[in-house]
N, C-alpha and C positions, 0 to 999 in steps of 0.2 A: 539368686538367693545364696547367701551363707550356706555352708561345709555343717551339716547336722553338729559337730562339734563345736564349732562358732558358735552359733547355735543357742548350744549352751552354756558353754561360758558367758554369753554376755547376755543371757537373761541371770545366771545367778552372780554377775556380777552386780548389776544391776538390783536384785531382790535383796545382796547385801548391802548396797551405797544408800539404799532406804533404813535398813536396820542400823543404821551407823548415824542416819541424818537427824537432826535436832535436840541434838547434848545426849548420845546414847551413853553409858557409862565407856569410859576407852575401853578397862581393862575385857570389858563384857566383848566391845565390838572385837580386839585383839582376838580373842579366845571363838566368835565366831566363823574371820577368818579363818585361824589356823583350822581350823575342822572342815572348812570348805575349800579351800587354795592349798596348796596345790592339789587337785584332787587324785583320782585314781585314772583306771580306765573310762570311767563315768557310760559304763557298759549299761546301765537301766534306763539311764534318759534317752540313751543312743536307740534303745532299743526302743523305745515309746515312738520315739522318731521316724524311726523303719515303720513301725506298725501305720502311723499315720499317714509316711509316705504310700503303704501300700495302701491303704484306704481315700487316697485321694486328694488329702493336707488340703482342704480348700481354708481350716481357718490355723493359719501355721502361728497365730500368737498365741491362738490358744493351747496348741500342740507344745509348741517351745516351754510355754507355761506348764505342761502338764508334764513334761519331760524334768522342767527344775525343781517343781515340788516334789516329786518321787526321791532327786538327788539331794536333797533337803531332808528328804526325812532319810533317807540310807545314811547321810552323815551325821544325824541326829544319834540313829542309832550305833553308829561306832563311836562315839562319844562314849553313850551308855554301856555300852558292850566295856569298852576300857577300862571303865572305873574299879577302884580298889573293891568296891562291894561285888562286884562281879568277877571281870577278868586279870583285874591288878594289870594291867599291861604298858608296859615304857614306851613301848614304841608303835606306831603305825603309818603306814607308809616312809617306812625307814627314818621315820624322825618322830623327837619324845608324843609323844598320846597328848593332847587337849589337856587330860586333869594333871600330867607329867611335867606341861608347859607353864598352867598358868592355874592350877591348882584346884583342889576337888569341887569346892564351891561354887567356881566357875565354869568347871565343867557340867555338871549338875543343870546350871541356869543357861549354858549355850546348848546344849541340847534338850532344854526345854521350849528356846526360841528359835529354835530350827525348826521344831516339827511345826510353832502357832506361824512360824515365816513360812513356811510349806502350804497351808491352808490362802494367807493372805497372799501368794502369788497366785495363786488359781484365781480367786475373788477378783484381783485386781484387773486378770485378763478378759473376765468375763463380759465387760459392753453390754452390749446392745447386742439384738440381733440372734443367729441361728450361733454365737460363743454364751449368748444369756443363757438361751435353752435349755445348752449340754453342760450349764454348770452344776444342777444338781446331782445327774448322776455319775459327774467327777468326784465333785465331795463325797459323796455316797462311797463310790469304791475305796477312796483314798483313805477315808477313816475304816471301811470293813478291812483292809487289807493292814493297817496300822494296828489296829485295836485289838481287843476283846471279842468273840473267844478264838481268830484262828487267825490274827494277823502279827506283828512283827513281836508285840509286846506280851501276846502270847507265849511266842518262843522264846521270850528271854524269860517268861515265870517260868516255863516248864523244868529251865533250870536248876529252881528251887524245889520243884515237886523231887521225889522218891526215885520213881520208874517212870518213865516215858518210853511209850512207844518208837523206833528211830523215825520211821517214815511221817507221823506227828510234827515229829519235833523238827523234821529239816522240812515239809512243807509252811510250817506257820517260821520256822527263824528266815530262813531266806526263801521258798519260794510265794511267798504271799505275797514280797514285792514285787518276784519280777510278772507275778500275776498282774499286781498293777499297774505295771510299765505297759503290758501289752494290753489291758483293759482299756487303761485312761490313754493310750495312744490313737485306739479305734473311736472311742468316745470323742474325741479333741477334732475327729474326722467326720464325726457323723456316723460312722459301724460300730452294729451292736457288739458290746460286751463279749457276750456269751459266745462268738466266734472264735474269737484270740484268747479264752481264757486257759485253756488246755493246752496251748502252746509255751505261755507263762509259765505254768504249773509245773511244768515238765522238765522244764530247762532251769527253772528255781532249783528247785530239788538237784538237778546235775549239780550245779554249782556248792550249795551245799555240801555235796558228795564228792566234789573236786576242793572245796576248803579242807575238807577232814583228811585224805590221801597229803595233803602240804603242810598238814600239820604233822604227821607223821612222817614224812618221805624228802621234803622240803628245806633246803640250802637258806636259813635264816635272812642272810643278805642279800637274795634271791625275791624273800618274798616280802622282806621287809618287815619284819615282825617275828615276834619269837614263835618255836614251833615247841610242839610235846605239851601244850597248853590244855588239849582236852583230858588227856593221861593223869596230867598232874592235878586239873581240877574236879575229877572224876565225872565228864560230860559225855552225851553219847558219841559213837564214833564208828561211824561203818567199815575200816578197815577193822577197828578191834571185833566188830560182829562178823565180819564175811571172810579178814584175810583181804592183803590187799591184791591180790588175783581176783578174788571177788568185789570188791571194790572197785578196780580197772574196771573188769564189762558190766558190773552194776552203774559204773559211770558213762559208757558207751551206750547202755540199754534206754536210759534217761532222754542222752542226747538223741538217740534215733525215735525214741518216744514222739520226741518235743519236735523234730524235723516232719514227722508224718502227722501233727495237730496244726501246721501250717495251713491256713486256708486257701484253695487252689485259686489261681488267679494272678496277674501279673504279675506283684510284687511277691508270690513266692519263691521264686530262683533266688533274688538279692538276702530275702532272711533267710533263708537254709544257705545261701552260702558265707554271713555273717556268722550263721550258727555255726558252723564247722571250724571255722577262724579261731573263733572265740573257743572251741572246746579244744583245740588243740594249743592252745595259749594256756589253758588253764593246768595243765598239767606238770610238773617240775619237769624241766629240762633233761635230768638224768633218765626221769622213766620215760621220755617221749623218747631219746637216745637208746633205751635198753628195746624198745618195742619196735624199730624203723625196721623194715623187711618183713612185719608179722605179725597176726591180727590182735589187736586191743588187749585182747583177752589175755592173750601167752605171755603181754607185759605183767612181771613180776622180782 
């Protein structure tokens, strides 16, 4: 079998050579691209992946499937996240933003056909059989976890609200997905839900709280986007609540959270040691450098 990153790449290769097939407009299918190619770490599908490997992968199309759609609607939402109405932002992933490229309009309608391509990859992979079964309570999570009142699009209203709670607002902006990555990765396997969903949850929230420390702390060219963005747009931001000492072990606390919501069982060695990888990746280079010899916490 394909390298879990294979993997992915050519099912959302593939989910987009269908959105492009039978006279799509170019400028639309252009602007889809660029929001999905080249992508990032593509850390959520990867992670669906792991879950499904540890659960068994007996139906890996569906897995693969439930891995692209998750990465379809996260680039869905950095589209949105980009836009002049929201973040005004030029750049992402070190090159101009989707509305930067190929203009607001378009933006707009590619990341409104990313999330309905998110849903039609799932459907597609569904068959016959024990992938039919598990497809409603894919759909199910994928839209709880997306929608109204505590999924992706939640997080991006709360923006607009007054006052939000921080722990709110960084469980529905980013950890609702990566709830769903681990959700729909056990689902796609045949394992309930409700076993990987606190692992999810845990590690959303980390990351979260590892974006906001690199918007403050973080070398521009580094992270490929501009920093100082929550300051300037007056958004929450747990270094400005905690201080970023507190911040650090509120970011370590997270991680060990979401390490010990791992379900016991074979494949928990391989994702607790993904976990670790990835938290230590997620940190600016400088403060991973200020904190070597010394526990988490005393990085400041």
């Amino acid at each position: 079998m394909a390298s879990p990153q294979q993997r992915i790449e050519d099912t959302l290769q593939t989910a987009l050579a269908g959105a492009e097939a039978g006279g799509a407009p170019p400028r639309l299918a252009a602007a889809l691209r660029h929001a999905v190619f080249p992508g990032g770490a593509r850390v959520r599908p990867q992670l669906a992946l792991a879950v499904a490997a540890a659960c068994g992968d007996d139906a890996p199309a569906l897995a693969d499937a439930a891995a692209a759609a998750i990465e379809l609607m996260h680039c869905a939402s950095l589209v949105h996240d980009d836009l002049p109405c929201f973040d005004d932002a030029p750049l992402r992933r070190g090159r101009p933003s989707v509305h930067a490229a190929h203009g607001e309009r378009l933006a707009v309608l590619a990341g409104d056909a990313l999330i309905v391509l998110a849903f039609e990859v799932l459907a597609r992979a569904a068959g016959n059989g024990r992938a039919a079964a598990r497809l409603p309570a894919l759909l199910a999570v994928l839209a709880a976890r997306v929608g109204a009142p505590l999924g992706i699009v939640a997080g991006q209203a709360w923006e607009c609200e007054d006052w939000v709670a921080l722990p709110d607002y960084q469980r529905a902006k980013t950890g609702s997905l990566f709830a769903a990555a681990t959700e729909m990765g056990a689902l796609a396997a045949g394992a309930p839900a409700r076993d990987w969903r606190a692992f999810g949850e845990w590690l959303g929230e980390a990351y979260q709280v590892a974006d906001d420390i690199r918007d403050v702390a973080a070398d521009p060219a580094w992270l490929g986007k501009p920093v100082g963005r929550d300051q300037h747009l007056g958004r929450p931001n747990v270094v400005a609540e905690m201080g970023m000492a507190g911040a650090l072990e509120h970011f370590e606390q997270l991680v060990q959270r979401s390490a010990d919501a791992v379900p016991a069982g074979r494949g928990a060695a391989p994702l607790k040691a993904l976990l670790r990888a990835e938290a230590a990746r997620l940190l600016p280079p400088a403060l991973v450098a200020a904190q070597r010899g010394a526990p988490l916490r005393a990085a400041a």
